[in-house]
N, C-alpha and C positions, 0 to 999 in steps of 0.2 A: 529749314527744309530738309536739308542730308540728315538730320535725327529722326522727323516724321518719316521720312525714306526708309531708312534701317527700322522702326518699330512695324512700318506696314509689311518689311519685307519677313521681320520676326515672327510677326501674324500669318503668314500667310503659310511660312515654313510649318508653323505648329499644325497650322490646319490642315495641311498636305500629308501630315505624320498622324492625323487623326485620323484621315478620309483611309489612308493606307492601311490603318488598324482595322478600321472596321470591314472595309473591303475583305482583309485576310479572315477574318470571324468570320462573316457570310458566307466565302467559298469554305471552312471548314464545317459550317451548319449544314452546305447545301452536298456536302462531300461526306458528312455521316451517313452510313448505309443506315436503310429503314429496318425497324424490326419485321419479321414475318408476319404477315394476315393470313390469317383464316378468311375466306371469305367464297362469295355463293354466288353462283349463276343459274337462272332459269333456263333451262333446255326446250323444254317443251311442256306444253299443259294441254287436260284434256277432258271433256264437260262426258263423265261417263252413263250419269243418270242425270234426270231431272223429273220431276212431277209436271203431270199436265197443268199446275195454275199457276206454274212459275213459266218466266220466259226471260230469256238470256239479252243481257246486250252486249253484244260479240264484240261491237266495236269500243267497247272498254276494255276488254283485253288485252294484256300484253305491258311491252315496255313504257313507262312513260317520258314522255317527253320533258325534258330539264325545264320547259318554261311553264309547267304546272308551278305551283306555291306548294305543294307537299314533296314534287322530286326537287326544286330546289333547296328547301331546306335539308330532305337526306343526304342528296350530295353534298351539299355544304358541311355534313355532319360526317362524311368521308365511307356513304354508300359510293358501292360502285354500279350497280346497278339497282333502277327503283321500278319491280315488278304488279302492277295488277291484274291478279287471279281474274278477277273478273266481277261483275254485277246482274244481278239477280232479282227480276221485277215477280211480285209475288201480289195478286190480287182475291180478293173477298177471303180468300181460305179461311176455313174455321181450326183447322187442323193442321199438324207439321207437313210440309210438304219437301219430300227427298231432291237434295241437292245433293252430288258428287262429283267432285272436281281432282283428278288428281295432276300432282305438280313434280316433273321431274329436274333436280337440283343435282348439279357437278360443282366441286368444290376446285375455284378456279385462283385460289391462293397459292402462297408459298410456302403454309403450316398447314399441319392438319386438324381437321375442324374436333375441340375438345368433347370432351364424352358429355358435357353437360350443353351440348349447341341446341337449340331450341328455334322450332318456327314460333312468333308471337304476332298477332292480332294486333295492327295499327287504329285502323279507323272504321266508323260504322260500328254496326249491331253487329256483334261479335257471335252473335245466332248459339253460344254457349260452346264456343270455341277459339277460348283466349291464348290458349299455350297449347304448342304441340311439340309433344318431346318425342 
């Protein structure tokens, strides 16, 4: 029994000198500063034209809320904020019908945003406006 004693007490030590290791790792991971972001906030947006056979729906507008399936997956993907410009109901037209939306963005990082930052076109009919540089 005093030999089983000393081997579980042997164990337990080692494992106490593991838990300790790793412990110290963690707080050195969680103690690296983060590199700088670049990153963007909507300020405000603003529906400046529209053609009479389009019609807006307002209440898509704006911030989405994290229990969507598309803003969770961006924040998961380390968006900080996941903005929709808006939606745009457009019936019988035969022709293009003017929509103009403009969006003002403050660069709300701790880098500044590089010369090649780009708006791009997530979802839907990209209406022939996939990149905005």
């Amino acid at each position: 029994d005093k030999q089983r004693l000393q081997a579980l007490e042997q164990r337990l030590a080692a494992a106490e000198r593991r838990l300790a290791d790793e412990a110290q790792s963690a707080e050195t991971v969680v103690a690296a500063p983060s590199p700088p972001l670049a990153s963007a906030k909507v300020l405000r947006i603003e529906t400046s034209a529209i053609g009479v056979e389009a019609v807006e729906d307002a209440d898509t507008r704006g911030e989405m809320d994290s229990g969507t399936r598309l803003a969770a997956v961006l924040l998961a993907a380390g968006a900080r904020q996941v903005f929709r410009v808006g939606r745009f109901c457009i019936e019988g037209a035969a022709e293009p019908v003017p929509v103009v939306v403009g969006v003002s963005l403050q660069n709300d990082g701790a880098a500044p945003w590089p010369e090649t930052a780009c708006v791009v076109h997530h979802s839907g009919d990209n209406l022939g406006l996939a990149l905005l540089m």
